[in-house]
N, C-alpha and C positions, 0 to 999 in steps of 0.2 A: 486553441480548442477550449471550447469552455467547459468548466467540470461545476455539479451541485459541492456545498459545502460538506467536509466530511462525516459533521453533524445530523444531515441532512439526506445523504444516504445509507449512514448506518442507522440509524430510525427508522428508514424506511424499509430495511432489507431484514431489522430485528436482529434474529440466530444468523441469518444465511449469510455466506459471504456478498460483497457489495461489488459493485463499477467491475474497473479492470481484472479484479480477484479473481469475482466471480465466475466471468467470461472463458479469464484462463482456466479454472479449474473445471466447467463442462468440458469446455475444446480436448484436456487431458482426459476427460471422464467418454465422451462420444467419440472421440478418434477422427469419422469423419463426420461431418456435417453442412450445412448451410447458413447461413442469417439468417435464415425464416426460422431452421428450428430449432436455434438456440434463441431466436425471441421469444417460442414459444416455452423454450425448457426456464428463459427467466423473465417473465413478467413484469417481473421489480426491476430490471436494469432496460435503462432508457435506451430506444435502439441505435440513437446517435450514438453514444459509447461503445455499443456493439459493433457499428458498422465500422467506425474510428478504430477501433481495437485491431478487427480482424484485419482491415488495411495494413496499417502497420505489422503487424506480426505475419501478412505473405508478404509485406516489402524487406521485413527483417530473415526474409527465410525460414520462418518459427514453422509456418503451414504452406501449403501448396495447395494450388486448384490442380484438379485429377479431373474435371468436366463438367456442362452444362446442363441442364435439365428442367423440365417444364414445370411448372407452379401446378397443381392441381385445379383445374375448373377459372385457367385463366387465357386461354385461349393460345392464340398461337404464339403471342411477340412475351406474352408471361414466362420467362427463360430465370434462373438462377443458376448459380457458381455452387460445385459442390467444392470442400476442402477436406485436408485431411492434416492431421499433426505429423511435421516431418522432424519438429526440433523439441524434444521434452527436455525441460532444463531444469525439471521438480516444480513442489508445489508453488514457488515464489512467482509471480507475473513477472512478467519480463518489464523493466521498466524502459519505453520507446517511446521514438519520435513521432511523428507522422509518417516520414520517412522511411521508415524503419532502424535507424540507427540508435543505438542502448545511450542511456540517459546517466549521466556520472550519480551515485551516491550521493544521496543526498546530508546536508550536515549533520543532521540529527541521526541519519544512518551511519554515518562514521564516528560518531559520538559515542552511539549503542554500542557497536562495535569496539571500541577504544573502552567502555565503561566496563567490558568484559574482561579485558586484558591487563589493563594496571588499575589497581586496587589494594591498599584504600587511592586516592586520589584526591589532590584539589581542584580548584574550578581552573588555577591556570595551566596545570599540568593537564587537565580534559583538552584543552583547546589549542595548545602546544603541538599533542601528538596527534588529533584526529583533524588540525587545520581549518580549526573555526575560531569566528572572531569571541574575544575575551564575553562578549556581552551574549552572543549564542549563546556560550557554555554556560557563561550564569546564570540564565532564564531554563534553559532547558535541564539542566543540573535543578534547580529550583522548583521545576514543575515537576519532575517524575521523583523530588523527596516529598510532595506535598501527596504525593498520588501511590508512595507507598514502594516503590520500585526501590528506594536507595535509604541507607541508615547513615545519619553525620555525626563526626567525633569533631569536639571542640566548635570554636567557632562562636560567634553572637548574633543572635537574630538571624537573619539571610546573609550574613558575611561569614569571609574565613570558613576554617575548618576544615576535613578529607572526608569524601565519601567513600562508602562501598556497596556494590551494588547487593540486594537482599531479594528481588525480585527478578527472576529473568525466563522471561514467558514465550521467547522464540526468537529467532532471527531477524522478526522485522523487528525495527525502529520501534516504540511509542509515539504517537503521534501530537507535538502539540502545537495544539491549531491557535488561530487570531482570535477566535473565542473565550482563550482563555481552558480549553479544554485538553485533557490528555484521551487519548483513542487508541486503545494496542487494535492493532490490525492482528495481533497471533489469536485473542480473544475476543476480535468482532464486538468489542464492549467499550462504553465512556468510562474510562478508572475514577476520572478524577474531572469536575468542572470549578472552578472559582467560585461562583456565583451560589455553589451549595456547598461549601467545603462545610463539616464540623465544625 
């Protein structure tokens, strides 16, 4: 499946939540609905991802079709799926395959996770407990102190030292992307890009 860069749709979507976020939180917010009129409830989210999403989430059992019904002023063979939420699992998207089957945490989500729990912490204790390679943890450790998430004691330059987290804005991840950028999904906001640091 291809996805826009995450840059890319949060720019585009501004305040509003983005892509898969977004999807899931009408489907919890309309209960039941269609593809037609949760394209029309988000404009800003491409309908390929809509359609992608909703797939997946009646293959994961999230939603169920309850029956068919005619498009408005489309004649006879203009038919759509109505659905309804059968699985609330809170605000978080489900993260899924095409398939429908849930997608492992991601590194940087067991990282956050793990940055919550032992603290202060070094970069090789981060990647010990949460099971990412030594060089994850130092780039991702690296980005979210540059971006304000984490305070370091001791240490030289980008080397050594413990962190501890001073920042913690919700249970998704921070995001840092190939661009060199950090993106909290809890604040729909760029914290931190490289190319503009102070």
């Amino acid at each position: 499946m291809s996805r826009r860069p995450i840059t890319a749709e949060a720019a585009g979507a501004g305040a509003r939540p983005y892509g898969r976020r977004a999807v899931w939180q009408a489907i919890r917010e309309m209960k039941e609905f269609t593809t037609t009129e949760l394209h029309l409830r988000l404009p800003h989210i491409s309908p390929n991802v809509v359609k992608e999403y909703v797939t997946s989430l009646s293959k994961g059992g999230y939603i169920e079709a309850i029956g068919r019904e005619k498009l408005p002023g489309s004649g006879r063979k203009g038919r759509v799926t109505r659905y309804k939420l059968a699985r609330d699992t809170g605000v978080d998207a489900p993260r899924l395959r095409s398939d429908g089957s849930e997608l492992p945490p991601t590194d940087q989500q067991k990282m956050w996770l793990t940055m919550k729990i032992i603290h202060p912490f070094s970069v090789d204790e981060l990647a010990c407990s949460a099971g990412a390679t030594l060089t994850a943890a130092r780039h991702y450790t690296h980005s979210l102190f540059n971006a304000g998430y984490l305070a370091r004691q001791g240490g030289f330059g980008n080397q050594g030292g413990t962190y501890s987290m001073i920042r913690n804005t919700g249970g998704l991840a921070p995001m840092v992307c190939r661009a060199r950028v950090v993106f909290d999904p809890n604040l729909n906001e760029i914290i931190w890009h490289e190319e503009i640091e102070p």
